[in-house]
C-alpha positions as CSV (number, residue, x, y, z in Angstrom):
1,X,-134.2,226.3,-136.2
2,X,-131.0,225.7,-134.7
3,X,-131.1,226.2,-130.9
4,X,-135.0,226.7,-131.2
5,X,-137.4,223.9,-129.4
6,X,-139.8,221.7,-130.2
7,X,-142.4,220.8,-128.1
8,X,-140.9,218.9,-124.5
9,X,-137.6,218.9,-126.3
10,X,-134.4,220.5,-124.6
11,X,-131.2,221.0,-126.4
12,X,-130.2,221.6,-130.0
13,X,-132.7,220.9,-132.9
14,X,-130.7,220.9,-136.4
15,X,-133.6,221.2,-139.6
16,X,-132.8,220.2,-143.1
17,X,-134.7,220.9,-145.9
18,X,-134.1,219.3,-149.6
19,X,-136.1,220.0,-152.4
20,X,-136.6,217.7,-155.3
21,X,-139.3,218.2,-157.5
22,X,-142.4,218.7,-156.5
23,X,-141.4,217.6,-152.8
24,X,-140.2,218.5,-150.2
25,X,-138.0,216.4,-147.2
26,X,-137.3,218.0,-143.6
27,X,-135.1,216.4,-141.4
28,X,-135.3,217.5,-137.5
29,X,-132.2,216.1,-135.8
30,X,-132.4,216.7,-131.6
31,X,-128.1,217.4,-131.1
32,X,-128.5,216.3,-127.6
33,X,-129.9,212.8,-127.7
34,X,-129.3,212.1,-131.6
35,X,-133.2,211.5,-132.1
36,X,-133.8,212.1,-136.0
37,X,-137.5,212.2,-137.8
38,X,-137.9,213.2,-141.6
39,X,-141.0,214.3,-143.6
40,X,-142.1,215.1,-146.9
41,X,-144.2,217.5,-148.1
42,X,-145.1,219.8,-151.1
43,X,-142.2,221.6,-152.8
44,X,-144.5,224.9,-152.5
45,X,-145.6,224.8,-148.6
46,X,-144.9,227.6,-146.7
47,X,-141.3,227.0,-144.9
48,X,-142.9,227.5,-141.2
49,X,-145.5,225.0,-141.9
50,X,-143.3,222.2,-143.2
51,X,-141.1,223.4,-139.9
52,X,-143.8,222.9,-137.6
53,X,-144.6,220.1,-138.3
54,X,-141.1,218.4,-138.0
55,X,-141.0,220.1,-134.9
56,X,-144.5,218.5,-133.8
57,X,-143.0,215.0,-135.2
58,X,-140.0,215.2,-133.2
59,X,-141.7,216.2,-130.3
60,X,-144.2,213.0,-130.7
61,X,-141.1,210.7,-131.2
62,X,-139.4,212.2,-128.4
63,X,-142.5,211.5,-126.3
64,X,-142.9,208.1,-127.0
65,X,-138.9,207.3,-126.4
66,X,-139.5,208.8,-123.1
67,X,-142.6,207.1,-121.6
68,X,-140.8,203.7,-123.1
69,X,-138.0,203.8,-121.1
């Protein structure tokens, strides 16, 4: 998703996805600000929905860092 956005974020979003096993970890990195959030999910989950919700996680961490400073 590389230029895509997530939620209030503006800039670059970089997603990773490794599979081991029966899991699943995505990795959303925001390029701009260097904020990085990881999940895990199941191996077998469709791609956009282990996307999405990276992209609502990142968006939520984002948020917070924001209202905190």
């Amino acid at each position: 998703m590389a230029g895509g956005k997530a939620g209030d974020t503006d800039g670059e979003i970089l997603i990773e996805f490794v599979i081991l096993g029966n899991s699943a970890r995505v990795t959303a990195i925001h390029v701009p600000s260097g904020t990085e959030v990881a999940i895990v999910g199941p191996a077998n989950a469709p791609r956009a929905v282990l996307e999405a919700a990276v992209s609502r996680k990142l968006a939520y961490v984002m948020g917070k860092e924001k209202g905190a400073s």
